[in-house]
TORKOL-4160 file (C-alpha; in steps of 0.2 Angstrom, whole numbers, padded with zeros to 4 digits, m for minus):
168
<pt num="1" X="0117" Y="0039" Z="0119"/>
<pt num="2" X="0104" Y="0028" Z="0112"/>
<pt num="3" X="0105" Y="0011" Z="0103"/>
<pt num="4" X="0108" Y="0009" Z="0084"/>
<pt num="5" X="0095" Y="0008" Z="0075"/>
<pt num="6" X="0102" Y="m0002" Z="0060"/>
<pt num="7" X="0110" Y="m0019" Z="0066"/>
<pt num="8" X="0120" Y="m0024" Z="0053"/>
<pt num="9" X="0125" Y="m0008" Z="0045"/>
<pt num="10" X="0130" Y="m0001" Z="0063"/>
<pt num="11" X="0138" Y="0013" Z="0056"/>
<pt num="12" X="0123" Y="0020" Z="0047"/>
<pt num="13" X="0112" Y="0035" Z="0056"/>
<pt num="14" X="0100" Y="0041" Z="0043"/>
<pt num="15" X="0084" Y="0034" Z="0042"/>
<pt num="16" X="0079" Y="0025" Z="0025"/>
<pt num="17" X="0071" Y="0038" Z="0012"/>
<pt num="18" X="0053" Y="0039" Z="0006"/>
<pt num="19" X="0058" Y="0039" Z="m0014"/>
<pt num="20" X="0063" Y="0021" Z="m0016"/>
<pt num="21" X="0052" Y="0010" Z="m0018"/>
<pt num="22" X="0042" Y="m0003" Z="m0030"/>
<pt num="23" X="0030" Y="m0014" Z="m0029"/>
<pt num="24" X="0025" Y="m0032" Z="m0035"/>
<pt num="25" X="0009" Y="m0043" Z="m0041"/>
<pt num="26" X="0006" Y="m0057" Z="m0049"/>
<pt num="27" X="0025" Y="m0061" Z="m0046"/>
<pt num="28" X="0033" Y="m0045" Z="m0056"/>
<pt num="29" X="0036" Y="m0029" Z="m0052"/>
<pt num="30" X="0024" Y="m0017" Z="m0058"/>
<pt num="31" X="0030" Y="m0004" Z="m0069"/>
<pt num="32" X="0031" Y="0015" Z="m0067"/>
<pt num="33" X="0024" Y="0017" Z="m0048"/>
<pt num="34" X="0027" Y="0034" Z="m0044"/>
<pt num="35" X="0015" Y="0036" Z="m0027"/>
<pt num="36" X="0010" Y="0023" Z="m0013"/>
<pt num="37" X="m0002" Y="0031" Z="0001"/>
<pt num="38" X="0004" Y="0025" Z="0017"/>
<pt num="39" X="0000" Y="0009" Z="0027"/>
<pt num="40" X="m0011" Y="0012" Z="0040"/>
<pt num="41" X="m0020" Y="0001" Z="0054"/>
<pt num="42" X="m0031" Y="0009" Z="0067"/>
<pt num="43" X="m0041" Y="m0001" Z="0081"/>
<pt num="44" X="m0056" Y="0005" Z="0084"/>
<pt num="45" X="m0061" Y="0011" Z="0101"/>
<pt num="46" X="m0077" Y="0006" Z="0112"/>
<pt num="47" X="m0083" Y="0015" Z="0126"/>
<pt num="48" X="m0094" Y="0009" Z="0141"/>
<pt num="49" X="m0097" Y="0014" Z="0157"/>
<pt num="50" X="m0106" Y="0003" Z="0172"/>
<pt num="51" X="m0119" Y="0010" Z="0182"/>
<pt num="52" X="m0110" Y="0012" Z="0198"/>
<pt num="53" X="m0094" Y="0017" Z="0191"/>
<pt num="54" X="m0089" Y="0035" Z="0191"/>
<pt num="55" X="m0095" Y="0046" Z="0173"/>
<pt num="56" X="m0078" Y="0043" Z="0165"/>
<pt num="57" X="m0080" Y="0029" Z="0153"/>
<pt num="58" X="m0069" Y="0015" Z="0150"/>
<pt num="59" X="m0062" Y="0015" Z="0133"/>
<pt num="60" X="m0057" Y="m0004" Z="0125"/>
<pt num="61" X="m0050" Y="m0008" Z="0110"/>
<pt num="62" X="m0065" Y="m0017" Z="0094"/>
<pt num="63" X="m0061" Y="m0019" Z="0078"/>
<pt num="64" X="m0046" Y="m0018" Z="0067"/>
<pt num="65" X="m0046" Y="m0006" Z="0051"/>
<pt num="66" X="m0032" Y="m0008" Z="0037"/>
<pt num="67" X="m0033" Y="0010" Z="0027"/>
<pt num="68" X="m0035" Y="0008" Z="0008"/>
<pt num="69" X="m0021" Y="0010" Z="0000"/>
<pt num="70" X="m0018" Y="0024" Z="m0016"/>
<pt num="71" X="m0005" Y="0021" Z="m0029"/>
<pt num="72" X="m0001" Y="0033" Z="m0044"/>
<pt num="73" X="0008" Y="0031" Z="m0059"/>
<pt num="74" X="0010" Y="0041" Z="m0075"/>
<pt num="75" X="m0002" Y="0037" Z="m0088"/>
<pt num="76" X="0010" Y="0025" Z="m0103"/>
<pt num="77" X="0004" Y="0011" Z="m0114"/>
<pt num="78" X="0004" Y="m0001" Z="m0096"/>
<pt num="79" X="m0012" Y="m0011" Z="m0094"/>
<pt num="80" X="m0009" Y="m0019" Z="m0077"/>
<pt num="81" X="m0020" Y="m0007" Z="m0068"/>
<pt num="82" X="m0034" Y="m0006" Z="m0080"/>
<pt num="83" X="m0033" Y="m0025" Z="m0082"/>
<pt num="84" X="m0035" Y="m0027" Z="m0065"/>
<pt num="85" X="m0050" Y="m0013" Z="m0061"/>
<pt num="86" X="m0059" Y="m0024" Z="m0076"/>
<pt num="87" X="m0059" Y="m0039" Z="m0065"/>
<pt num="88" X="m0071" Y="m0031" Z="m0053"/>
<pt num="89" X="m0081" Y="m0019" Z="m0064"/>
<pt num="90" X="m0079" Y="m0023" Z="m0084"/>
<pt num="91" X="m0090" Y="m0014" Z="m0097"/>
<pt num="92" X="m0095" Y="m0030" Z="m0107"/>
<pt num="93" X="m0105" Y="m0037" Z="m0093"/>
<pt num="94" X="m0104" Y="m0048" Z="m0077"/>
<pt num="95" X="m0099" Y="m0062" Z="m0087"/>
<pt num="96" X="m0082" Y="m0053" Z="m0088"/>
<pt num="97" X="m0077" Y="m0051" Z="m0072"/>
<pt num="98" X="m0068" Y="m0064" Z="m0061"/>
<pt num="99" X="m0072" Y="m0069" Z="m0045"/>
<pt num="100" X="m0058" Y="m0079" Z="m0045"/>
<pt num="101" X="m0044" Y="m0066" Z="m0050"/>
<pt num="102" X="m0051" Y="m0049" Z="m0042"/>
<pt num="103" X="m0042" Y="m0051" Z="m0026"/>
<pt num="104" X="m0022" Y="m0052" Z="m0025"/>
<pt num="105" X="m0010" Y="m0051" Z="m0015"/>
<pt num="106" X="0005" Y="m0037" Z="m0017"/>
<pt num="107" X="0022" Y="m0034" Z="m0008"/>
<pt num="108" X="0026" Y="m0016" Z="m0006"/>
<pt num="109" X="0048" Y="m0016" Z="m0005"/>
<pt num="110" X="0056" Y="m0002" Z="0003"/>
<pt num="111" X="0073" Y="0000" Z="m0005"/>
<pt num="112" X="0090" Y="0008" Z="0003"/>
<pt num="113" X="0100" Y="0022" Z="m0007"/>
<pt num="114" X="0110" Y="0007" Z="m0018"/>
<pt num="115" X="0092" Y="0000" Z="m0024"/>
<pt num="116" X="0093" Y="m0014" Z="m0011"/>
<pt num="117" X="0077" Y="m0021" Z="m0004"/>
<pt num="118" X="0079" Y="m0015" Z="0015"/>
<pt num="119" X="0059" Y="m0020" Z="0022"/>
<pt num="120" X="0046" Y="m0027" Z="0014"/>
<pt num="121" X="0028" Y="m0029" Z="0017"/>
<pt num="122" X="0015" Y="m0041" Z="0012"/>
<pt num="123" X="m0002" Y="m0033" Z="0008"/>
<pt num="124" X="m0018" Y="m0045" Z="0008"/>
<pt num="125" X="m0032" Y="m0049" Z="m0002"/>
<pt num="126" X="m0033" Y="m0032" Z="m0011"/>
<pt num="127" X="m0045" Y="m0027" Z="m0023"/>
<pt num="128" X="m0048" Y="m0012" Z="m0033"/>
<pt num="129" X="m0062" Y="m0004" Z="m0027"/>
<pt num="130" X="m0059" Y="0016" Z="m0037"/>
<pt num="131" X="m0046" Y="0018" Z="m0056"/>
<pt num="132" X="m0044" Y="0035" Z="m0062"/>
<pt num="133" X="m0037" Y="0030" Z="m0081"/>
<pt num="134" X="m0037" Y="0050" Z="m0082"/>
<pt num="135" X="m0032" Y="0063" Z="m0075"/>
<pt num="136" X="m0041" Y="0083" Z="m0078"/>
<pt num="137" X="m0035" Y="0086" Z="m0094"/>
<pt num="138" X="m0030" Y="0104" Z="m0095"/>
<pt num="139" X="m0024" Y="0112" Z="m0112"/>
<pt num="140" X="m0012" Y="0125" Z="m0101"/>
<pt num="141" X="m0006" Y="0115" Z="m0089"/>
<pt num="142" X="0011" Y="0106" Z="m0088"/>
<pt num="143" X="0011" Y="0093" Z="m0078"/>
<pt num="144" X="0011" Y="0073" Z="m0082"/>
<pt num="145" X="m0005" Y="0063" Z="m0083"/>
<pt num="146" X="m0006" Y="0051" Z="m0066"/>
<pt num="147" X="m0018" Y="0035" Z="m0066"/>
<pt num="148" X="m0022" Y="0027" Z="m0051"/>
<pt num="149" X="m0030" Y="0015" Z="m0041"/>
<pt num="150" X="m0039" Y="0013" Z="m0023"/>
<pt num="151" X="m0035" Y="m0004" Z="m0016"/>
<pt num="152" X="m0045" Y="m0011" Z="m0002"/>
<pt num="153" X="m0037" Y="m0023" Z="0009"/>
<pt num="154" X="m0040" Y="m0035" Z="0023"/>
<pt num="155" X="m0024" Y="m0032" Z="0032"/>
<pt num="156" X="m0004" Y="m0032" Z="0031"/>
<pt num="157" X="0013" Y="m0038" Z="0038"/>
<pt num="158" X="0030" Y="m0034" Z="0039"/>
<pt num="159" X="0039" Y="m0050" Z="0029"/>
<pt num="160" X="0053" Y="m0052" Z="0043"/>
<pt num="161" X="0062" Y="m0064" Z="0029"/>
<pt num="162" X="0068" Y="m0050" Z="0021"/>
<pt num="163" X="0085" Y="m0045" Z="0031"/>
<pt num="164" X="0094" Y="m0029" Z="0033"/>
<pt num="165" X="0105" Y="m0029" Z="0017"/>
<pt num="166" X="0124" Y="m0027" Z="0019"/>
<pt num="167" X="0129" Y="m0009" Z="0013"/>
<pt num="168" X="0145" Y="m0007" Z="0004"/>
């Protein structure tokens, strides 16, 4: 039988879910988050081949990639993502955007069925590089309207001060 997978909450088997979640800037939670594409880093590879050696290539590892990163919420009264998506790109001008401001960093927590924080990752040096405030409007659809938000990034970390919480 394998090892436990949970070290404090050896008694636990299930994997953690994918519907608890939230995520923070600026030091707050941000409301209403309904949808975070998922963190992804790929290296890419290089291939090379010496004259002498056979014709199969040697394939080495180049330059990392961290994915841009999607969130979704439903469309409310809200500003933080069009407030932000102004800091790069704003109507009234270049004199309105911040070079100081357009790039934060965010923590993505992932919580445990009781709301706890169970993992968290740090996310660095985003900035919103693509804002939908809406969606298709459709007179006879039903469905909520979603804003969202591209976020480039130059990389991310699991923050290992964040413990296995103790579940009662």
């Amino acid at each position: 039988m394998a090892g436990n997978q949970f070290v404090v909450n050896s008694y636990r088997f299930d994997p953690y879910k994918n519907f608890k979640f939230r995520v923070r800037w600026d030091g707050k939670v941000v409301a209403g988050i309904s949808k975070v594409s998922a963190l992804k880093q790929s290296t890419e590879p290089v291939s090379h081949r010496e004259g002498g050696d056979p014709s199969t290539p040697r394939v080495t590892p180049a330059v990392w990639k961290f994915e841009p990163i999607t969130l979704e919420r439903g469309v409310t009264h809200d500003p933080e993502f069009e407030n932000w998506a102004k800091l790069v790109w704003n109507v009234e001008g270049d004199v309105a955007i911040s070079l100081k401001n357009f790039r934060k960093d965010i923590t993505i927590e992932l919580l445990n069925e009781q709301g706890q924080v169970a993992k968290a990752y740090k996310i660095y040096r985003c900035w919103v590089s693509s804002y939908q405030a809406l969606p298709e409007l459709d007179a006879n659809a039903n469905a909520v309207a979603i804003e969202s938000m591209v976020l480039q990034n130059e990389g991310w970390e699991r923050d290992m001060e964040v413990p296995e919480p103790t579940q009662t």
